[in-house]
N, C-alpha and C positions, 0 to 999 in steps of 0.2 A: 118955239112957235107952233102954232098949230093950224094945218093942213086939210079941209077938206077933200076926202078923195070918192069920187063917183063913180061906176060901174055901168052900162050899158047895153041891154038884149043879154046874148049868151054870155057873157064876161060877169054877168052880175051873180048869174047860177054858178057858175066856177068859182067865183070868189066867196059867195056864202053871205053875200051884204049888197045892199044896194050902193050903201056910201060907205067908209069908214074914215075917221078922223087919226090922221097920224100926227105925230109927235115929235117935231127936227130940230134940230140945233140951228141956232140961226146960222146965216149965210149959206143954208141949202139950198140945193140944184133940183132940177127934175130929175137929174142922171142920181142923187143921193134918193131921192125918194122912190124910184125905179129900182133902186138895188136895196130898199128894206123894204117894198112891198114884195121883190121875190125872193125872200128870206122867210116870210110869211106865207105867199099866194105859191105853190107851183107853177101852176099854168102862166105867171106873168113872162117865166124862163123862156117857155117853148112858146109863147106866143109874141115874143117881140115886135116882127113884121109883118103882124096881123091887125096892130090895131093905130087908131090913130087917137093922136092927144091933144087936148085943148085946157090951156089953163086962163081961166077966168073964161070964158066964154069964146079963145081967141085959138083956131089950131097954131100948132107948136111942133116944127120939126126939126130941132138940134134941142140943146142944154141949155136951158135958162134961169136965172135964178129964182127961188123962191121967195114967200114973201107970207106974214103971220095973216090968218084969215083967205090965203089962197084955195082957189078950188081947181083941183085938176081931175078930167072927166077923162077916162079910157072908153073908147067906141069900137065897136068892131066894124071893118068894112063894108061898105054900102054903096048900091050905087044907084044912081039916079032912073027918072022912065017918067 
């Protein structure tokens, strides 16, 4: 199945892409697609509790499944004013 993945402000300069489309086996997790983006990404290692995650348009804070044509967007923290 395949994975839209999106990048946001400085995470997108670290990553070297705005989006990148990954490639899962079905019945993957966010935690599966977390651990082959920093197999690829360094920085996803050292920045785990730096960012927040939203898949389909919806934040996401545990392990959820995935799904063929998902989009999961990493953000870095922000805050409101």
């Amino acid at each position: 199945m395949t994975i839209r993945v999106c990048f946001f402000a400085h995470f997108r300069e670290m990553a070297g892409a705005e989006e990148l489309t990954m490639e899962m086996t079905e019945h993957s997790s966010l935690k599966h697609l977390r651990e082959q983006l920093e197999a690829v990404i360094p920085f996803m290692t050292t920045q785990k509790q730096s960012f927040r995650i939203a898949v389909n348009q919806q934040f996401i804070d545990k392990d959820v499944p995935l799904y063929d044509g998902d989009e999961v967007a990493f953000l870095p923290p922000f805050s409101g004013g």
